[in-house]
N, C-alpha and C positions, 0 to 999 in steps of 0.2 A: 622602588616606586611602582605601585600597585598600574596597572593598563586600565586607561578609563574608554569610553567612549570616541570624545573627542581626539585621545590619542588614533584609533584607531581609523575614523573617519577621514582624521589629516592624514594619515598614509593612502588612504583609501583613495582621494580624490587627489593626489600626486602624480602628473602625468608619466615626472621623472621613476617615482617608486613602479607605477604601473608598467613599465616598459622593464625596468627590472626584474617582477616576475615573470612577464609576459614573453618578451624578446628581449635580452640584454648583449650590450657589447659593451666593450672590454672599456670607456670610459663611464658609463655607468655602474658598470661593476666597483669599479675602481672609484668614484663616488661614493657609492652606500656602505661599503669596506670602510671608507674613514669612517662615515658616519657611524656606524656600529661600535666602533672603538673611540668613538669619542662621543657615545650616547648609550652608555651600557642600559642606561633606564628603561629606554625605548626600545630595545630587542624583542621582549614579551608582545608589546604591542602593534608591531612590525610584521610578526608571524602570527601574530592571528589576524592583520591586514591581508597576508598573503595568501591565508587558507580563503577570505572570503572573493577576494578577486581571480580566486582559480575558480572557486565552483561557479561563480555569476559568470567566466569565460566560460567554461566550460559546458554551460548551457545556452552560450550563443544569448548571453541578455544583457542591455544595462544598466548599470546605477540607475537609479530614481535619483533626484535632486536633493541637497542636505536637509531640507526642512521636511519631507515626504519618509526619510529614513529616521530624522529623530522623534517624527511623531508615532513610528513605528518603535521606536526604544523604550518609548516613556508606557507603550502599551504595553507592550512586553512588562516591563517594568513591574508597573502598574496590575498585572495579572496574575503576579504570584503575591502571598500575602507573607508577611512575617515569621508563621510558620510552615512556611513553603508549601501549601496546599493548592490544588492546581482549581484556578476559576477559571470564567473563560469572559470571550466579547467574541463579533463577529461583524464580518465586514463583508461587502456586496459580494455577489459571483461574481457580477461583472468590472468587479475593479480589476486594475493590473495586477495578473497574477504574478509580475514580474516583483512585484511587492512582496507576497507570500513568500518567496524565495530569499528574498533579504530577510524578512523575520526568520525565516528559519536557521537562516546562519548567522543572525544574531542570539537567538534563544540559544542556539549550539554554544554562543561564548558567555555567555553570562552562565550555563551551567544545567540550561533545561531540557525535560523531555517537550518537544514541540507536535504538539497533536493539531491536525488540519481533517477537516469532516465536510464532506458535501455531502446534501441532501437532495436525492431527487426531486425536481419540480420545486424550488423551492432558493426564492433570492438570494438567499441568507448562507453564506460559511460560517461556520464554528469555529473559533481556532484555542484550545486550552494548553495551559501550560504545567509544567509543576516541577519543581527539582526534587529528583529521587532519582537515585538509580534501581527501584525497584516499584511497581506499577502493574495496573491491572485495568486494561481499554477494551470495552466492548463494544460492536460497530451493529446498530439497531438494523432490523428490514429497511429496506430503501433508503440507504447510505451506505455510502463507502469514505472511508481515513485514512488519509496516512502521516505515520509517526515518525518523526526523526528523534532518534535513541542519542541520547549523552555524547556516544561514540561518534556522530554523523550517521551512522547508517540510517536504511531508508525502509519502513513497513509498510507497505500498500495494503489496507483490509477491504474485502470485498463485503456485501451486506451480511448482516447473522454470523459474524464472527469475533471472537474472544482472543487476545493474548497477552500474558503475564510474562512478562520480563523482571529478571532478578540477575546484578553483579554475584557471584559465588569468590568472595574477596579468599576466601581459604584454597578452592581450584585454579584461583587467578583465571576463569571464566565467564562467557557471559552468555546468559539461558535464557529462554523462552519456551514459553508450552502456546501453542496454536489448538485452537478449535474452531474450524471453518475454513476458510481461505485467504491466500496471503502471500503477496510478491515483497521479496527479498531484496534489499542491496544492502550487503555489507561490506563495509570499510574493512580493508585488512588489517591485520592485528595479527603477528608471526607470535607475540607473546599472550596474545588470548583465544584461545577458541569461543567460536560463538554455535552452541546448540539447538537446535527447535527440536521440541519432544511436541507427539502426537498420540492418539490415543494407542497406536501400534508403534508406530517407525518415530527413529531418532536419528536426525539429519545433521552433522557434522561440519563445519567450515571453519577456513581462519580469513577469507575475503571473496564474495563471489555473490552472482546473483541468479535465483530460484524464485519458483512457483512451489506451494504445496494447495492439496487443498483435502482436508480432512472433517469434510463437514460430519456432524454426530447425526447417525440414522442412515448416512450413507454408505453403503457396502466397502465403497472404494478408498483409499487412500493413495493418490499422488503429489509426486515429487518428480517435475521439471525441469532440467537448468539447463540454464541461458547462457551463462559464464563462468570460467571458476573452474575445480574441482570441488566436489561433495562426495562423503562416505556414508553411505546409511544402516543401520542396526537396528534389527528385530526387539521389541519390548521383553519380549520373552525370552530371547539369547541371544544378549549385547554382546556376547565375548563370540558368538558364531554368526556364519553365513554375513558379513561386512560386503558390501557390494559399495564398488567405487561407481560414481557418473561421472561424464567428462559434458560437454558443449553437446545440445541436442539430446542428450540421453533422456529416459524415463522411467520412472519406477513406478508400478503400478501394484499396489497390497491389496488383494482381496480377504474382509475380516473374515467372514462366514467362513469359508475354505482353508484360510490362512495361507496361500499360495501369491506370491508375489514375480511377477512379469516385468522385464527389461526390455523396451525398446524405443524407439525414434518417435520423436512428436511434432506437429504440427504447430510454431510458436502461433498463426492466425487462429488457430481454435482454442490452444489453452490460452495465452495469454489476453484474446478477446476483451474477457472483462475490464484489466488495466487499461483501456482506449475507449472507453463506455460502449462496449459492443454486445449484444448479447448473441451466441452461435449457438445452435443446434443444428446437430450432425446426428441423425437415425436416433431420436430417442419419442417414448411416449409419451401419452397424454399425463398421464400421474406427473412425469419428470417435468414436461413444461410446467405445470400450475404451480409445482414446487419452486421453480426456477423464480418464476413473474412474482409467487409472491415475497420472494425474498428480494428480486430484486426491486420492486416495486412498492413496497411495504403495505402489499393488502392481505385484504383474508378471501380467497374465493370459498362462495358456497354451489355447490354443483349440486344437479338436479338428481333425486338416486335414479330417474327413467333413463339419465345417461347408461350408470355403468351398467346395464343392461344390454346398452349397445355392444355388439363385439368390436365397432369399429375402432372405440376409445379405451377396451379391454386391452386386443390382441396388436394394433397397429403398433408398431415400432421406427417408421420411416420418418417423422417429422421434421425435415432442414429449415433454416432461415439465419438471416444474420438481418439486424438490427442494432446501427451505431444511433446513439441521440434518439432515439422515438418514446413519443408518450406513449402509457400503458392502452389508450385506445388502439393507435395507429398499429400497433402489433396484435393486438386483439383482433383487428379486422380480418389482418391475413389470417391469422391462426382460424379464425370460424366462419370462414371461408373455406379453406382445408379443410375443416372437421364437417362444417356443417352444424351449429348452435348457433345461439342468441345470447348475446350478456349484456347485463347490465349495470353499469356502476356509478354507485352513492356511496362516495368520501373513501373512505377507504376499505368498501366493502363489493364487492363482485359477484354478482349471479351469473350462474353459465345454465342455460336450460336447453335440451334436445329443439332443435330447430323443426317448427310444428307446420311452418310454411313451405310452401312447394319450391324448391331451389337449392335444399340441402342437398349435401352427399350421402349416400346410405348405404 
C-alpha cells in the first residue's frame, strides 16, 4: 500500500510517534516495534513522518494545525500539472514562514524540486514547483531563492545568478554548474557525490556546506566552507593540483593570472548576503554600483563628470554593512562618503557630481 498524505499526517500529529523519534524509552520503543510488524503497510509512511518531524525539530519550529498543512498539500499539489511542468502561486512575506518550511518537506515527499524566491521590496513570495531531477533556475537582480533539490539539500541563490542541476544516472552522481553565487547545504550521500562546476574550479563533496561565488566578469572565484570537507580541481587539470578545505578554509582563483590563494575567512563578510546584509570591506566605487545594482535590481546611470573625479577613480577604502535597508537609506551613507547626488525613478538611478557646497573633494 502506496503512503498517502493522511497516512503521513496521522503519524505526524502522534504525541506517542513524536516522542519516539524525538526522545524514546524503552516502552515506546517497544510499542512501535509491534506496530511495525503488525503494520508492514505503514513502514514507508512512518519514515517519511520521521524525516519531517526531524527537520521541523531541528529548526526549533512547529507544526501549523491540520487544516493550514493540507491547504498547503492541495497547493503543492495543485502546482505541478500532469506533465510535471513547474508553475507557480505565491503567498505573503509576512505569512508564517514556519509554513514554507512544511511545504518544503512536503514537496521533498511527493517528489519535487521546491524553488522559494524573495523579491526585494516586494510583498509577494514565489514559490515554484516541478519534478525533474534535472532543471535550470535563474535568480533575476533584486532576488534572491532558494532550492530544495529532490535529495533535500538546500541552494541559497544570491541576485544575477544561474544553476543547472542534472542526476548523472550512469556516474551515480549529482551535478551542478553555478554562475554567480550560492550557499550550499548538502545532504550526505556516501553513494553519490554531488559536484558544482564553475567557469574555472570544480568543487567536490558527498555532504557539507559552502559558499561559492563565481560571478561571470568577475576576476575572482571563491569557495568558502562552513562545514564538511570539499576537494577542488582546476578546469584545466582536473587530474592535478586537487586542494582539500576543511571548516574556515578558502579558496580564492584569480581568472586573469590563473593563480589561486588558500586561506581563512571571515563567515560575517562572506556569508553576509545569506542574512540580507550587504558588507563592504575596502572596495571601490565601480564595485559598489555593481553590488547595489544587482542587489537591488536597478540600472544606475552615472554622470561621465564623475569619472573624472579621482576620488571615485583611485579610492579603494569604502566600508559599510547594511542588514534590511532600502536602496535609499544606503544611498545616503554612500553620497555622503563620496560626496554626489542621486536620484531615483522605479528602477532606474542617477548619480551626478555633487555641485553643492558640502561635498567631499
Amino acid at each position: 500500500m502506496a503512503k498517502s498524505k493522511e497516512n503521513v499526517e496521522e503519524f505526524m500529529y502522534d504525541d506517542s510517534f513524536c516522542k519516539l523519534v524525538i526522545d524514546p524509552d524503552a516502552e515506546t520503543l517497544e510499542k512501535w516495534k509491534r506496530y511495525r510488524q503488525n503494520n508492514p503497510d505503514k513502514v514507508e509512511a512512518m519514515e517519511e513522518a520521521k524525516q519531517i518531524v526531524l527537520m521541523l525539530r531541528n529548526d526549533s519550529i512547529g507544526v501549523e494545525p491540520d487544516e493550514r498543512i493540507a491547504s498547503v498539500w492541495q497547493k503543492l499539489q495543485s502546482s505541478i500539472d500532469e506533465n510535471h511542468k513547474p508553475k507557480e502561486f505565491s503567498i505573503k512575506k509576512n505569512s508564517n514562514w514556519k509554513l514554507w518550511k512544511v511545504a518544503a518537506v512536503i514537496a521533498l515527499l511527493i517528489g519535487t524540486v521546491f524553488i522559494l524566491t524573495e523579491i526585494v521590496n516586494d510583498p509577494e513570495v514565489e514559490i515554484k514547483l516541478a519534478k525533474a531531477n534535472q532543471f535550470t533556475k535563474s535568480t533575476p537582480m533584486g532576488q534572491k531563492t532558494t532550492v530544495y533539490l529532490p535529495d533535500g539539500s538546500q541552494v541559497m541563490m544570491n541576485a544575477g545568478s544561474t544553476i543547472e542541476y542534472y542526476e548523472d544516472q550512469k556516474s551515480n552522481t549529482r551535478k551542478l554548474i553555478l554562475e554567480g553565487e550560492a550557499f550550499f547545504d548538502i545532504k550526505r550521500d556516501t553513494l553519490r557525490l554531488f559536484t558544482v562546476n564553475t567557469e574555472n574550479i570544480n568543487t567536490t563533496v558527498l555532504g557539507t556546506s559552502f559558499n561559492i561565488r563565481a560571478y561571470k566578469g568577475e576576476n575572482e572565484i571563491e569557495v568558502a566552507l562552513v562545514s564538511g570537507k570539499v576537494s577542488l580541481t582546476n578546469n584545466s587539470s582536473p587530474s592535478q593540483n586537487i586542494i582539500a578545505l576543511l571548516p574556515n578554509d578558502m579558496v580564492s582563483y584569480r581568472k586573469a593570472e590563473k593563480t589561486i590563494l588558500k586561506s581563512n575567512f571571515d563567515p560575517e563578510k562572506v556569508l553576509a548576503w545569506t542574512d540580507k546584509t550587504l558588507y563592504f570591506e575596502d572596495v571601490n566605487f565601480e564595485q559598489l554600483m555593481v553590488t547595489l545594482e544587482r542587489w537591488y535590481g536597478v540600472d544606475f546611470v552615472i554622470d561621465n563628470d564623475l569619472w573624472k573625479n579621482k576620488k571615485f577613480i583611485e579610492r579603494k577604502d569604502y566600508r559599510g554593512k547594511y542588514k534590511n535597508k532600502s536602496l535609499e537609506t544606503v544611498l545616503e551613507a554612500v553620497s555622503f562618503s563620496y560626496g554626489f547626488d542621486f536620484e531615483i525613478d522605479n528602477k532606474t538611478v542617477r548619480i551626478n557630481l555633487l555641485k553643492k557646497k558640502g561635498g567631499i573633494n
